[in-house]
C-alpha positions in Angstrom: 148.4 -7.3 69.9 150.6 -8.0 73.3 153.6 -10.5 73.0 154.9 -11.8 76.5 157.3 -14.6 77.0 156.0 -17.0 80.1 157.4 -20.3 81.8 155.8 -23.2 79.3 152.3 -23.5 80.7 150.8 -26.8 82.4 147.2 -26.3 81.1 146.6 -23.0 79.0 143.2 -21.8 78.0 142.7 -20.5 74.4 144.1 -21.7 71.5 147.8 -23.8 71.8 149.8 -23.8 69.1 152.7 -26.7 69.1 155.0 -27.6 66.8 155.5 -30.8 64.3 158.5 -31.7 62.0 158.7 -33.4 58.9 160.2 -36.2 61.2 158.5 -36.6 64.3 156.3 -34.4 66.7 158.0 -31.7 69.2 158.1 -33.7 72.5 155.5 -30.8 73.7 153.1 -32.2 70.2 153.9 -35.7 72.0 152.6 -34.6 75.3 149.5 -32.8 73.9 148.4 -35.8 72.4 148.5 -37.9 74.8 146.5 -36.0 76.6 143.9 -35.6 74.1 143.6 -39.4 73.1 145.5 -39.3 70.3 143.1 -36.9 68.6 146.0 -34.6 67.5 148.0 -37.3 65.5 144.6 -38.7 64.1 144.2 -35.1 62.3 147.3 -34.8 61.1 147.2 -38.2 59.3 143.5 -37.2 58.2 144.8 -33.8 57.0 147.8 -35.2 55.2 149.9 -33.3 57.5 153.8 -33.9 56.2 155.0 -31.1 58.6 156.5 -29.0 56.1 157.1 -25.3 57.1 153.9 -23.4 57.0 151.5 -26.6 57.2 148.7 -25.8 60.4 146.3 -28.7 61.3 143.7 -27.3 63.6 142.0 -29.4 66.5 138.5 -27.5 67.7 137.6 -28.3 71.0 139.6 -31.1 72.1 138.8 -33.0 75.2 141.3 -33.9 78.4 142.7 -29.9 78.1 141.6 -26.3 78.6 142.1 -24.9 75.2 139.6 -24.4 72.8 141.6 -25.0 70.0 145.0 -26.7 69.2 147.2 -26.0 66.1 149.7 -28.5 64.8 152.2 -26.5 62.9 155.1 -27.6 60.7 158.3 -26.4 60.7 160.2 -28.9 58.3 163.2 -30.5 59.5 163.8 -29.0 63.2 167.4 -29.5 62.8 167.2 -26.8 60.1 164.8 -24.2 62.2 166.1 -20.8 62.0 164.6 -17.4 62.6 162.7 -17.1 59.2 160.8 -20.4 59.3 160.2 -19.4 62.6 159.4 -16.2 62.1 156.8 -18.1 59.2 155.3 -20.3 61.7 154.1 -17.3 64.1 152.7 -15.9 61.1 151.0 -18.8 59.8 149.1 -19.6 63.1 148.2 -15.5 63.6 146.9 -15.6 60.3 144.1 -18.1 61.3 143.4 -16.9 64.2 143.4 -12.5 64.3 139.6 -12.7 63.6 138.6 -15.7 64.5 136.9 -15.2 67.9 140.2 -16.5 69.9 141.6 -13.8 72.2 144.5 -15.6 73.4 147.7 -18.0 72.0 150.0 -19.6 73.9 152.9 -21.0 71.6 154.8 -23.9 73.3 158.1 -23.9 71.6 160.9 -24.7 74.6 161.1 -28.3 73.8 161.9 -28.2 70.3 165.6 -29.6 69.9 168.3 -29.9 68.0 167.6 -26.3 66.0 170.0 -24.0 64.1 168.3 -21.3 66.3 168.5 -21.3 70.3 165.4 -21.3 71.9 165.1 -18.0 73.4 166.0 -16.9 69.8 163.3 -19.1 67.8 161.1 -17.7 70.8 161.7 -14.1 70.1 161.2 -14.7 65.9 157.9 -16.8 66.3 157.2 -13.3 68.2 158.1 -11.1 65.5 156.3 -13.5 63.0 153.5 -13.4 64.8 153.5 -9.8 65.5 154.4 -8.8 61.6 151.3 -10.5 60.8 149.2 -8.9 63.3 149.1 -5.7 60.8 145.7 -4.4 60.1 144.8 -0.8 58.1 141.3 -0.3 59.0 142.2 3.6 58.9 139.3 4.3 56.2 136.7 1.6 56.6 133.0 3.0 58.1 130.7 -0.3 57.5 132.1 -3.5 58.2 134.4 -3.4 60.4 133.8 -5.5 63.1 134.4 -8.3 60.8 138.0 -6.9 59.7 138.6 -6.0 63.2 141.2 -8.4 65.1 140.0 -10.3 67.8 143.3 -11.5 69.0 145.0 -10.2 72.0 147.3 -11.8 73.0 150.2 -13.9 72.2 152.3 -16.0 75.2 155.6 -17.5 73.2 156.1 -20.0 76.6 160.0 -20.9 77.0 162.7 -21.5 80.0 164.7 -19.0 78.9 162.2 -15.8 79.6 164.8 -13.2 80.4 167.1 -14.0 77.1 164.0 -14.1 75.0 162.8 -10.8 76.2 165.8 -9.0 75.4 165.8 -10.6 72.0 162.3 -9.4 71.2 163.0 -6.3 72.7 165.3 -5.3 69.4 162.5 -7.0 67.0 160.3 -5.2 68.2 162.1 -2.1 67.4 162.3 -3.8 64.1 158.2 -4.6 63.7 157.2 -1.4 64.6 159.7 0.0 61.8 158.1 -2.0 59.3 154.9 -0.9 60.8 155.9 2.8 60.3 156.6 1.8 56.9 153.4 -0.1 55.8 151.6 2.8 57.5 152.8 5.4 55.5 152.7 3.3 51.9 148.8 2.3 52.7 148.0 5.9 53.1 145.8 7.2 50.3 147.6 10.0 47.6 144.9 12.5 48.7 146.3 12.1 52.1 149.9 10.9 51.8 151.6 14.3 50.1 155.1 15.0 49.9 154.4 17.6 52.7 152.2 15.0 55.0 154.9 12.6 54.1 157.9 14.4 55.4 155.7 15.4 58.8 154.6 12.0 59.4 158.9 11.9 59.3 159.5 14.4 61.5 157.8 12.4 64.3 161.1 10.2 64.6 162.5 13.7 66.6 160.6 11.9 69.6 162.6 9.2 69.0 166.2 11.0 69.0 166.5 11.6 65.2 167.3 15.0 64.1 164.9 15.6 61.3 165.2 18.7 58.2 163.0 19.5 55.7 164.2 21.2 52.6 161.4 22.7 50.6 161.8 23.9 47.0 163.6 27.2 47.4 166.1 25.7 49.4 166.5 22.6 47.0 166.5 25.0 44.2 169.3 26.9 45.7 171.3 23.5 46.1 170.8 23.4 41.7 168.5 20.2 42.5 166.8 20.5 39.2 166.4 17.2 38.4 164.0 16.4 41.7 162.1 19.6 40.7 161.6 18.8 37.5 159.5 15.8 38.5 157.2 17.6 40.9 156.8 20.7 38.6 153.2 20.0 37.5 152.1 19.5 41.0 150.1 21.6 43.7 151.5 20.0 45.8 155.6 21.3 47.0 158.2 19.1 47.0 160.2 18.2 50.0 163.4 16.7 50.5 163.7 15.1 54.1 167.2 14.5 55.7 166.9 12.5 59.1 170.2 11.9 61.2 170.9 9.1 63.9 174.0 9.3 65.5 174.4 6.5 68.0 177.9 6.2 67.2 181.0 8.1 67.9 181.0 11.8 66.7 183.8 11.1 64.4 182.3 7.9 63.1 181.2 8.2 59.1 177.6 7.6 58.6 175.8 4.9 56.7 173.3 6.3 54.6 170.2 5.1 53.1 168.3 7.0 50.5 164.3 6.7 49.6 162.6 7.2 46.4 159.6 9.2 47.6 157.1 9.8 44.7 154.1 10.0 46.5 151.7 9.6 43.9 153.5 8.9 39.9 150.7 9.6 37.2 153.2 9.1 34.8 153.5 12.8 34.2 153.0 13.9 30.6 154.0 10.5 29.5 150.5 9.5 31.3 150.1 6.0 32.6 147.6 3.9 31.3 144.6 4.0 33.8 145.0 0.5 34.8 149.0 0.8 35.4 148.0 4.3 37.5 146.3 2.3 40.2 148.6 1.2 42.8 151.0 4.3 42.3 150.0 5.2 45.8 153.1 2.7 46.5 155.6 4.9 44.5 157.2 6.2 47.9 157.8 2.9 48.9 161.6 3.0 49.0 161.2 6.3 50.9 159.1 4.4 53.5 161.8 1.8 53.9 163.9 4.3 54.8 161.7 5.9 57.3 160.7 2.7 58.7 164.9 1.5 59.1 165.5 5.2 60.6 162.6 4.4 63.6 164.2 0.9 64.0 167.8 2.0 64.3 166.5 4.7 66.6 163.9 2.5 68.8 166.9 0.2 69.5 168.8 2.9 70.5 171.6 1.1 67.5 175.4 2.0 68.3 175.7 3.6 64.2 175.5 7.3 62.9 172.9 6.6 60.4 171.6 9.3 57.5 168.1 8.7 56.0 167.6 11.0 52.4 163.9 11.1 50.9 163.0 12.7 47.9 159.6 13.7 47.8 157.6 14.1 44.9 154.2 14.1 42.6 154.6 13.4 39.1 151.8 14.8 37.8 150.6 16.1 34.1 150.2 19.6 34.5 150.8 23.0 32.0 153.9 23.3 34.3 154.7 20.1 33.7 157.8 18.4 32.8 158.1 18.1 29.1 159.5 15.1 26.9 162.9 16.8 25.3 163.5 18.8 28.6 167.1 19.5 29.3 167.6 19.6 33.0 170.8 20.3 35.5 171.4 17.8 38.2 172.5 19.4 41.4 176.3 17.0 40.5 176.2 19.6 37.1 175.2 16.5 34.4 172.8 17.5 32.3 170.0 14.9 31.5 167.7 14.9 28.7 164.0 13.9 29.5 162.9 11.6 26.6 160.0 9.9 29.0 158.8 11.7 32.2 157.8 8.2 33.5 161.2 7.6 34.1 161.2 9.6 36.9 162.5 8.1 40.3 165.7 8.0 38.5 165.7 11.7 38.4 164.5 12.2 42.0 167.0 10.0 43.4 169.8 11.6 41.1 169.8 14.5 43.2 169.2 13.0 46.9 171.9 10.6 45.9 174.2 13.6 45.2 173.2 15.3 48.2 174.2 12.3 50.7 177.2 11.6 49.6 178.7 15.4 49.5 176.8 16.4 52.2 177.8 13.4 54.8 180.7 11.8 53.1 179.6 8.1 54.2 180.8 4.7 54.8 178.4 3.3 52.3 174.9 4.8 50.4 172.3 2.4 50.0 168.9 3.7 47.7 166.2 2.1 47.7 163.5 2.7 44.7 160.4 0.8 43.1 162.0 1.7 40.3 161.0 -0.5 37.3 158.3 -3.1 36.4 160.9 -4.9 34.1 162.4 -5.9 37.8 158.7 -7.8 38.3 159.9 -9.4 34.9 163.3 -10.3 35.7 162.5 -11.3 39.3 159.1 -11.5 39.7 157.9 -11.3 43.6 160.7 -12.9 45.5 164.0 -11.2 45.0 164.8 -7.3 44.6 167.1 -6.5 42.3 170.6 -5.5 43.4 173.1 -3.2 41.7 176.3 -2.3 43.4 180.0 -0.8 42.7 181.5 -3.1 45.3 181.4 -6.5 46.0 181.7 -6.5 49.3 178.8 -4.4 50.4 176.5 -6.4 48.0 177.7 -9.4 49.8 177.3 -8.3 53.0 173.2 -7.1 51.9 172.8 -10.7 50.3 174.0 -11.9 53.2 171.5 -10.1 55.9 168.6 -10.7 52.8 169.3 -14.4 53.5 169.3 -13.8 57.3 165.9 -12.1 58.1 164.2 -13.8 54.9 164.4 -10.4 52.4 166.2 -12.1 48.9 167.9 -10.4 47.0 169.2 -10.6 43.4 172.1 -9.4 42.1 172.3 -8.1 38.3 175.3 -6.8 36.4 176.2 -3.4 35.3 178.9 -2.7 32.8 180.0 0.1 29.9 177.9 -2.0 27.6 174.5 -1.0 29.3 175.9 2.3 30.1 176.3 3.7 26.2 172.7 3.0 26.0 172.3 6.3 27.9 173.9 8.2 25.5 172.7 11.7 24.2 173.1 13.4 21.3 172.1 16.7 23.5 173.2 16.4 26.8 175.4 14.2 29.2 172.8 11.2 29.3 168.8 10.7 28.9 167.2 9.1 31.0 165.6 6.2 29.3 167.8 3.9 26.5 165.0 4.0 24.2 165.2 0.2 23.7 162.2 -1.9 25.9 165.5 -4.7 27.0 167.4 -4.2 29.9 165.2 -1.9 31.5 166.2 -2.2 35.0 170.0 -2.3 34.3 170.0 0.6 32.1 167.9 2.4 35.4 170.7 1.1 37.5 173.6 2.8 35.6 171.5 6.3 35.3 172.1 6.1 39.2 175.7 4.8 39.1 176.4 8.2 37.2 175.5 9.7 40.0 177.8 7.9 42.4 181.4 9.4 43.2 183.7 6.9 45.1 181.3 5.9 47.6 180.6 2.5 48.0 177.3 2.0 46.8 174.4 -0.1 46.2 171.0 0.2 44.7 167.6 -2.0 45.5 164.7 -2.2 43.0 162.4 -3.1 45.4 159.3 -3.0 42.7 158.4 -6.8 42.3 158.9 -7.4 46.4 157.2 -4.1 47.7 153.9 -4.6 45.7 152.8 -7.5 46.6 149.5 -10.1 47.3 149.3 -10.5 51.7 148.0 -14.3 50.7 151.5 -15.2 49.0 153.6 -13.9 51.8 152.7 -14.6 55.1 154.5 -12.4 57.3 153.5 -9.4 54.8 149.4 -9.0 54.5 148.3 -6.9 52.0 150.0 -3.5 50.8 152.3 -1.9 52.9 154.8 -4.8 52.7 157.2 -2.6 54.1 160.5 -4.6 52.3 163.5 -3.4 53.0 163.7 -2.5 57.0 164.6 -5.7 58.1 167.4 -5.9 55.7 169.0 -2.9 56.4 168.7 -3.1 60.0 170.0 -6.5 59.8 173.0 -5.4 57.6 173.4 -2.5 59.9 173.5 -4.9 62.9 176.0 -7.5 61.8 178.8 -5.5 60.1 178.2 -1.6 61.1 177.3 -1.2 65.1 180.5 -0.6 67.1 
């Protein structure tokens, strides 16, 4: 789908999309219905229309304009329109329209006043609204999909300020197509998406200036990273462990780092899944694809940062080679962690690439990002991820860009409490408590044992990476791709020079 910004239009063909508050019509509503009779202020009283955010009522072929169609959208109180409602109303209207029929939108949004956002701003984050929910994975169908396919074209955000706007897009769209990246690689099928196919489909981000590695299994094994080996023992399938670089910062600038939980397919391992909790597991690399995604986006935009992206890369699978419960294994830091469930195992794969960041690149901060637990969906259900840190003012600054680009996050405590649950009568730790409370706590100080001095902070992205399209309009279907926007945003606001 093309986005353009354009001078507002007197008479556009297609559909128009114009906005209403919970107040009062944009003056550009105003004007429309005039022009129509009235016929758009009669619908919106038939329709109940309150003009709360996300709210569309849809006029078909109205009479005294060109357009076939005009949509009524409601952004709630104007004076409180900032980039994620905006970014909800582009998604909203998209949504009803990508298969209808309609080849062309024009939005008219440059006489809304009085907003938190300016309007080449709100122009550029209907765009990315609009253009996140443009996402389609068609990839596999054969019969069908013409219906599936969209039919819209082309989106025309119309504004005064056309040269501003485009320059803000220009950096969301760096953005978008990282969460593209990102829902690409989580919608892939196991059969397809293997550690190895994974960390190619990575090493494409060379075109984009990123200096890619790939460690296999000899090399990882040399580095003592037994604990990421351990998980992908009872696979065909070699695990990798992919180490992209961005440096758009001064040489002697520390990194920010961000590492990915990568299990590319988890049956559970010997501690087998139910069959039920196995489907879905597809997602399991979905921190990993975060990271890949924020990597493109950093790169696309050509971002003033030196930025490190670690994935581990795995397949937990139930094999004679197989991980055992009771396993001993030595981390590449030189703990020793008893295996009491080998379902527990992103712990274990980010254990080493955790390790492996910080005394490889010494950076500012290391940010990993796992679906780690479902007792996260318990705690936080689908709207938050769950956030962990060893300073306050990292996790500020990533509640702080959450709140900014619409990605919540929660944060939950850690203390020496939850950590003695981890205590082994063999080894230095296990890796599960043994208890079924405080499940994604007790997850979140296994990692923290892993941390040296670095400022760190952990996301348990489980609850807002799996996730139903229909609840979350900029985010249809699987491959939400949560987490990109964040750490770009944090990137952006506290990290570029």
């Amino acid at each position: 789908m093309q986005i353009g910004f354009a001078a507002p239009a007197a008479d556009p063909k297609g559909s128009l999309a114009v906005i209403g508050g919970e107040r009062e019509f944009s003056p550009a509503a105003k004007a429309l219905d005039e022009r129509v009779g009235g016929a758009l202020r009669r619908a919106a009283e038939a329709s109940r229309f309150k003009g709360k955010p996300g709210q569309v009522v849809e006029l078909l072929a109205p009479s005294g304009v060109q357009a076939s169609r005009i949509l009524l959208v409601g952004v709630g109180r104007a004076d409180k329109l900032d980039g994620p409602t905006a970014e909800k109303v582009g998604a909203v209207v998209v949504a009803r329209l990508l298969t209808s029929g309609e080849t062309n939108l024009t939005f008219l949004v440059d006489q809304v006043r009085e907003t938190k956002a300016k309007p080449a701003q709100l122009a550029a984050h209907i765009a990315l609204g609009a253009q996140l929910r443009s996402y389609t994975f068609h990839k596999y169908r054969t019969k069908q999909r013409d219906e599936h396919e969209p039919t819209l074209t082309n989106v025309t955000i119309c504004t005064s300020e056309i040269s501003a706007a485009r320059k803000a897009w220009e950096r969301l769209r760096a953005v978008a197509d990282g969460v593209f990246l990102a829902r690409d690689l989580v919608n892939e099928p196991p059969n397809v998406m293997s550690p190895q196919e994974f960390a190619e489909r990575a090493r494409t981000l060379a075109k984009l200036g990123v200096k890619v590695d790939i460690l296999g299994e000899d090399a990882m094994r040399k580095l003592g990273m037994n604990a990421l080996l351990g998980v992908g023992q009872g696979s065909e399938r070699e695990s990798q462990l992919v180490v992209m670089q961005w440096n758009g910062g001064r040489k002697k600038d520390q990194p920010v780092a961000f590492v990915g939980k990568g299990v590319c397919f988890d049956s559970g391992g010997l501690s087998l899944k139910p069959g039920a909790s196995m489907m879905g597991m597809k997602g399991d690399m979905g921190g990993a694809a975060a990271v890949t995604g924020t990597m493109s986006a950093l790169a696309s935009r050509k971002a003033r940062v030196n930025a490190v992206g670690v994935l581990g890369l795995v397949e937990n699978m139930p094999d004679g080679k197989a991980q055992r419960p009771d396993d001993v294994v030595t981390s590449m830091s030189g703990q020793t962690i008893e295996i009491l469930n080998t379902d527990a195992e992103g712990r274990l794969v980010l254990a080493d690439a955790l390790w492996y960041a910080q005394t490889k690149f010494k950076p500012k901060f290391v940010i990993d990002l796992a679906t780690l637990t479902g007792a996260i969906l318990i705690a936080l259900g689908l709207e938050h991820a769950g956030l962990f840190s060893n300073d306050d003012k990292l996790a500020n600054r990533i509640q702080e860009a959450g709140r900014e680009v619409g990605e919540a996050v929660w944060r939950l405590p850690l203390s020496d409490a939850y950590d003695k649950m981890l205590k082994s009568k063999i080894a230095d730790m296990k890796n599960i408590s043994g208890v079924t409370h405080a499940g994604s706590i007790v997850a979140a100080q296994f990692l923290q044992r892993f941390i040296d001095k670095t400022p760190w902070a952990h996301l348990d992205i489980a609850g807002v990476a799996w996730q139903d399209g229909e609840q979350k309009p900029l985010s249809p279907g699987w491959g939400v791709g949560w987490g990109v926007r964040v750490l770009d945003r944090l990137v952006a606001d506290h990290y570029e020079k």
